[in-house]
DRENDO-1510 file (C-alpha; in Angstrom, 1 decimal, always signed):
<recs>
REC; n; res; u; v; w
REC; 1; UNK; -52.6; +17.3; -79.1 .
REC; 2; UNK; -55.2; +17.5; -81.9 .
REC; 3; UNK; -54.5; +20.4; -84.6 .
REC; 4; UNK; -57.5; +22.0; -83.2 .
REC; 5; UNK; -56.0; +22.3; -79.8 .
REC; 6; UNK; -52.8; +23.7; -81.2 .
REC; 7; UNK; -51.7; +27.0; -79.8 .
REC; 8; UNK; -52.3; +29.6; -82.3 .
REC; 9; UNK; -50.1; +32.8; -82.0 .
REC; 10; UNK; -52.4; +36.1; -82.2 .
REC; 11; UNK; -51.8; +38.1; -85.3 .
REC; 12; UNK; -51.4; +41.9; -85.1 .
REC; 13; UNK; -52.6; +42.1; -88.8 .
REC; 14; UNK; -56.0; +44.0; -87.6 .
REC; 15; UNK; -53.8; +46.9; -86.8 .
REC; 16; UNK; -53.6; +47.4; -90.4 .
REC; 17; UNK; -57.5; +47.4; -91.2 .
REC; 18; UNK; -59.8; +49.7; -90.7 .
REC; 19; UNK; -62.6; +48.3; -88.8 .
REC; 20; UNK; -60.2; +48.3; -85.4 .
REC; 21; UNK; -59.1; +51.7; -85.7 .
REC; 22; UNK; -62.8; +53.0; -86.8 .
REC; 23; UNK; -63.7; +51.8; -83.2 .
REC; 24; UNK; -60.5; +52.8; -81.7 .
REC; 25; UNK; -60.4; +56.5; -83.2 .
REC; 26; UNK; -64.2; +57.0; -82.2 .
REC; 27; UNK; -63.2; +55.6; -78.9 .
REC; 28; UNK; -60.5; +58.1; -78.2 .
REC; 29; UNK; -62.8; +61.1; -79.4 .
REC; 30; UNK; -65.5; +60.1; -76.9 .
REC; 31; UNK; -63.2; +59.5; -74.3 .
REC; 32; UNK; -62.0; +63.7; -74.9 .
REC; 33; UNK; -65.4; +64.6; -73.0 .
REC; 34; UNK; -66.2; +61.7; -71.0 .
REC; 35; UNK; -64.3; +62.8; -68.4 .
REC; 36; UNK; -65.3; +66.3; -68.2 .
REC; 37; UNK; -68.5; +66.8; -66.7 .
REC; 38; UNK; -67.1; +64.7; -63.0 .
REC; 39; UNK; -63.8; +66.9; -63.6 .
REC; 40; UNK; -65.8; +69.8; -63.1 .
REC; 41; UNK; -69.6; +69.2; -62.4 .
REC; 42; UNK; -69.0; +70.9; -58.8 .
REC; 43; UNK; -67.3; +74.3; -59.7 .
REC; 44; UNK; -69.8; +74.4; -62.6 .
REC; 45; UNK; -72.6; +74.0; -60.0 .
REC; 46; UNK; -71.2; +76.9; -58.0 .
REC; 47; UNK; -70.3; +79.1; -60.7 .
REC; 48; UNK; -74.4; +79.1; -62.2 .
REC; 49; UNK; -75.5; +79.9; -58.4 .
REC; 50; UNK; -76.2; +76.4; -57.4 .
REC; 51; UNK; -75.8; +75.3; -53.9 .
REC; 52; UNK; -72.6; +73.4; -52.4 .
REC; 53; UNK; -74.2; +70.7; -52.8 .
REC; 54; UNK; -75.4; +70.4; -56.0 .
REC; 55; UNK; -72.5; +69.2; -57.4 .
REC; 56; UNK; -71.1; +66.4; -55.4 .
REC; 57; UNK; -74.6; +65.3; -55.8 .
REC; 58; UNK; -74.9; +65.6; -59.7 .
REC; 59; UNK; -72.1; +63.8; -59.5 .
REC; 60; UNK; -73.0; +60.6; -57.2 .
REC; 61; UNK; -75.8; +60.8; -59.7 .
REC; 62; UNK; -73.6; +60.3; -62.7 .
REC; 63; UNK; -71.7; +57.6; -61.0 .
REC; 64; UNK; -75.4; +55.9; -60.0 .
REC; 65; UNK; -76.4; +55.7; -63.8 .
REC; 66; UNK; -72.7; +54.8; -65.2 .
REC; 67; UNK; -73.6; +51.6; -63.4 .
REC; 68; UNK; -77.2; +51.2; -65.0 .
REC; 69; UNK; -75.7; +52.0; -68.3 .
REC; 70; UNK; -73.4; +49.8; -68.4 .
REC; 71; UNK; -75.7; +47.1; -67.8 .
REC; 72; UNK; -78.5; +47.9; -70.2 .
REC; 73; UNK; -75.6; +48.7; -73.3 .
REC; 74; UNK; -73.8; +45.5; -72.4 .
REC; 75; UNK; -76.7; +43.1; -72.6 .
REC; 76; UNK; -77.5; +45.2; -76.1 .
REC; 77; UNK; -74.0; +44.5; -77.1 .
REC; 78; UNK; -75.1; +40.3; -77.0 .
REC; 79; UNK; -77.8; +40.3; -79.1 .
REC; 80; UNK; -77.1; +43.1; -81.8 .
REC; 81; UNK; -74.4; +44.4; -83.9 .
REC; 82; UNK; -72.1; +46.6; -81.9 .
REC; 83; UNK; -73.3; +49.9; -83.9 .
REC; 84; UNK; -76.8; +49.8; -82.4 .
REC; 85; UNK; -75.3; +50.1; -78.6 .
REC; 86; UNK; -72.6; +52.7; -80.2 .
REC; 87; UNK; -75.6; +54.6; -81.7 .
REC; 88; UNK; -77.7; +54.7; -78.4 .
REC; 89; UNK; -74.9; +55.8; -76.4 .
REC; 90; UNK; -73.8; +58.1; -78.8 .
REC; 91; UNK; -77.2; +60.0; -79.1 .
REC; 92; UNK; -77.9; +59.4; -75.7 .
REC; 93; UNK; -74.9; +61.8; -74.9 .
REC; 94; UNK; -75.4; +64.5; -76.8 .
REC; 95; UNK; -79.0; +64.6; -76.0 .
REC; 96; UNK; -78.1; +65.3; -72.6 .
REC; 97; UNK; -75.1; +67.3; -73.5 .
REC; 98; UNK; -76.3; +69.6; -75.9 .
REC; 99; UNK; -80.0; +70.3; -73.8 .
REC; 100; UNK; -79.9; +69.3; -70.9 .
REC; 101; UNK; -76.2; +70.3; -69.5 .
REC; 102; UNK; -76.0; +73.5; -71.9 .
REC; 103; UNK; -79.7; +74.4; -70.9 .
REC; 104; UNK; -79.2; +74.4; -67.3 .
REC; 105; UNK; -80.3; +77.3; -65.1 .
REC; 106; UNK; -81.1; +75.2; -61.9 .
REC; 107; UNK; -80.7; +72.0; -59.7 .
REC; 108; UNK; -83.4; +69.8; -61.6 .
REC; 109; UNK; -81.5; +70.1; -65.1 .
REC; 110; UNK; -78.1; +69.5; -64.1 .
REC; 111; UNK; -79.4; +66.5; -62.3 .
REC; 112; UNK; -81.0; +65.3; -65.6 .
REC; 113; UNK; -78.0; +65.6; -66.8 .
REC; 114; UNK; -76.2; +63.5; -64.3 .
REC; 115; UNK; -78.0; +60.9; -64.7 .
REC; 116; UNK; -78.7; +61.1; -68.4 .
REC; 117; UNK; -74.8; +61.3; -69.4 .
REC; 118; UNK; -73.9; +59.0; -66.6 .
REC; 119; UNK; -76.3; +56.2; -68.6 .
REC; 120; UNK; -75.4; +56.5; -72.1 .
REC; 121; UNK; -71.8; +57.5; -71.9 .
REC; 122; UNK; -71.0; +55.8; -69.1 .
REC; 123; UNK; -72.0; +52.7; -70.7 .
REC; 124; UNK; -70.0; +53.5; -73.8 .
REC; 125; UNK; -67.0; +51.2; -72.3 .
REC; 126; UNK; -69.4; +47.9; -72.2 .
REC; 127; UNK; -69.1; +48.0; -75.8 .
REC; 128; UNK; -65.8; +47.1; -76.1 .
REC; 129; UNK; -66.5; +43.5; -75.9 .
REC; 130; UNK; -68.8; +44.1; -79.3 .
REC; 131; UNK; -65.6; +46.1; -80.7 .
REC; 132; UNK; -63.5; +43.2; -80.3 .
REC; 133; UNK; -65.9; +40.5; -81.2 .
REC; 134; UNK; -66.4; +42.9; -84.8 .
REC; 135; UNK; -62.2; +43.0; -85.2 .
REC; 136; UNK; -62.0; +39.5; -84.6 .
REC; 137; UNK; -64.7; +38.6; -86.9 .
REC; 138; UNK; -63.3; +41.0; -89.9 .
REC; 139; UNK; -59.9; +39.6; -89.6 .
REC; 140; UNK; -60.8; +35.6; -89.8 .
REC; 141; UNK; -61.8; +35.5; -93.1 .
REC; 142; UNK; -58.1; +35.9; -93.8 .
REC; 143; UNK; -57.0; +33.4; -91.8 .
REC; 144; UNK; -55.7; +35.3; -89.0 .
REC; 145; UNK; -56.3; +34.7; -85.2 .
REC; 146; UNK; -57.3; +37.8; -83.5 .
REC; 147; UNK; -57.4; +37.8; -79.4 .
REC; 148; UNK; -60.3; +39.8; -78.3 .
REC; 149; UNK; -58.5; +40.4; -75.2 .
REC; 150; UNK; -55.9; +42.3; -77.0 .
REC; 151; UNK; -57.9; +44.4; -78.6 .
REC; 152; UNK; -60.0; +45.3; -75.6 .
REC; 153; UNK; -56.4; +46.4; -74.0 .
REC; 154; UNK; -55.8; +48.9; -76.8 .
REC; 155; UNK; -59.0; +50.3; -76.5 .
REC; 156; UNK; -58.4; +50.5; -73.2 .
REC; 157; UNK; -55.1; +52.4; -73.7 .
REC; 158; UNK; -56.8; +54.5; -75.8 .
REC; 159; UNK; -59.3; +55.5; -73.3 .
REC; 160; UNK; -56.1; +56.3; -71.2 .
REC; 161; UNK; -54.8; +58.8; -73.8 .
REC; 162; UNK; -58.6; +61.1; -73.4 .
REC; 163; UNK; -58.0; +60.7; -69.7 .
REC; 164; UNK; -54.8; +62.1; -69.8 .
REC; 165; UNK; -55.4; +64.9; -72.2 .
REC; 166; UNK; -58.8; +65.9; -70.7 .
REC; 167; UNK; -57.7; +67.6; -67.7 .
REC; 168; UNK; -54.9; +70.0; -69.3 .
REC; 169; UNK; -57.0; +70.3; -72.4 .
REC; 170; UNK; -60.0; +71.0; -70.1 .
REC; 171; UNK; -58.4; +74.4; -68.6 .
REC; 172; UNK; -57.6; +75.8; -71.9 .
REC; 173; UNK; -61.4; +75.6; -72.7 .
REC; 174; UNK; -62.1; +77.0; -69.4 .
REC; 175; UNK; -59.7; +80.0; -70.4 .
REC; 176; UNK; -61.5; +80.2; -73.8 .
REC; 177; UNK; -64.8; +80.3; -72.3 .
REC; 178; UNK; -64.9; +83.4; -70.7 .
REC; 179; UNK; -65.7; +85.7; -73.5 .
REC; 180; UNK; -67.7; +83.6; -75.4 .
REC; 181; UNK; -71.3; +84.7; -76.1 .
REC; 182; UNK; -74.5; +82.6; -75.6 .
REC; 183; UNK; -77.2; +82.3; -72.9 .
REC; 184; UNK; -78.2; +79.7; -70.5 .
REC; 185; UNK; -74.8; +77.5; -69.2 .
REC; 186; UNK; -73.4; +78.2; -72.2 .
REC; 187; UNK; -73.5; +81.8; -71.5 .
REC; 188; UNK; -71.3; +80.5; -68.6 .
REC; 189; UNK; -67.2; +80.3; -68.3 .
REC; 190; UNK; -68.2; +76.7; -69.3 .
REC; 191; UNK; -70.0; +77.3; -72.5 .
REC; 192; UNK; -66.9; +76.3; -74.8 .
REC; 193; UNK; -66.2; +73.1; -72.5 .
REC; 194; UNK; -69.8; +72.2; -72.5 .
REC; 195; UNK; -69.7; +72.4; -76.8 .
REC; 196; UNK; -66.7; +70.2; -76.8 .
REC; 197; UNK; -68.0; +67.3; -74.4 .
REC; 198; UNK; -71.2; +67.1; -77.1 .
REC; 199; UNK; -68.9; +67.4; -79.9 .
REC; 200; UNK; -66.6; +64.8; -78.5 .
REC; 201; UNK; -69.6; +62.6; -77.3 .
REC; 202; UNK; -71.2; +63.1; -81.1 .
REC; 203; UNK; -67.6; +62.0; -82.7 .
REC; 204; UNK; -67.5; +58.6; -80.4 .
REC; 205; UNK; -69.9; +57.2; -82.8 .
REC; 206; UNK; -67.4; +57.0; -85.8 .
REC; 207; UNK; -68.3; +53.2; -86.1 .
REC; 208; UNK; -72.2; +53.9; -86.4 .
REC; 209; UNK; -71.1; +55.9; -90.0 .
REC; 210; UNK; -68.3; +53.0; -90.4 .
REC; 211; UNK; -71.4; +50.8; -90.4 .
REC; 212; UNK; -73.9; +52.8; -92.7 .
REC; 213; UNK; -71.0; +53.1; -95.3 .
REC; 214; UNK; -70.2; +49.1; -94.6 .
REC; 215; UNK; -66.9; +49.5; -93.3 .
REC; 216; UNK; -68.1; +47.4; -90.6 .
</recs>
């Protein structure tokens, strides 16, 4: 066996650098909304006045675009730096957050929305494979191997930890949101949950600054 074949352990050594845990911390912001609009699309629906409907159908809409977005951001992902995809999904996000979920009054909006937020944050995950490519590339001018599958495994975990926290933490902004002041949805019980998912959604592109500042 040539030297070049050799096996070559994996190094943990990223784990002390900052470009993994730039990706990783943005990663588990984002993931603190992403789950909240199909955890409660439906009783939102119904609680503005919309139709039964309306929501299990906002939210086979979301699912429809994940799919799309995931597509377009992953073949992104190949041919540029990982921080354009990040950025796209990022603003794509709270765009639709911030306007077009906070703004709804009727069926068309909230199905904007739907489709909107399931694009570009549903395709958030398809950049992982940037992420890792990035950590693996920082790390081997020192020498050390990196495997991109471990790395995609953490951020995978770390997706986990917004999934677990999203629902509990999702209830105490539904509690919170009944006094609070504003028009349109945000006038609504949802208002405060509707301000975090943008706010979350907005703090998921950590790497985009890591980039401009040439953490990256």
């Amino acid at each position: 066996m040539t030297s070049s074949n050799a096996f070559r352990p994996s190094s943990l050594s990223f784990l002390r650098n900052g470009p993994f845990w730039i990706y990783e911390i943005g990663n588990i912001l984002q993931s603190l909304g992403y789950f909240l609009p199909s955890l409660w699309l439906p009783s939102f629906a119904i609680s503005i006045g919309l139709p039964a409907f309306t929501g299990p159908l906002s939210l086979a809409l979301l699912y429809l675009a994940y799919c799309f977005g995931a597509i377009v951001l992953g073949s992104l992902v190949d041919r540029f730096h990982v921080a354009v995809p990040l950025m796209i999904s990022t603003t794509g996000s709270v765009v639709s957050v911030f306007i077009f979920w906070g703004l709804t009054t009727g069926q068309a909006m909230l199905y904007i929305f739907a489709l909107l937020f399931g694009f570009f944050a549903g395709g958030f995950a398809a950049t992982w494979s940037g992420c890792a490519t990035s950590v693996k590339a920082a790390n081997s001018s020192n020498g050390n191997h990196v495997d991109t599958s471990l790395v995609l495994m953490l951020l995978a975990a770390g997706r986990g930890v917004g999934a677990v926290i999203a629902g509990p933490l999702s209830e105490r902004l539904l509690d919170a949101g009944s006094d609070w002041p504003a028009s349109y949805a945000y006038g609504s019980d949802y208002g405060i949950l509707i301000v975090f998912s943008g706010v979350s959604a907005m703090l998921g592109g950590t790497a985009c600054v890591g980039k401009l500042l040439k953490l990256l």
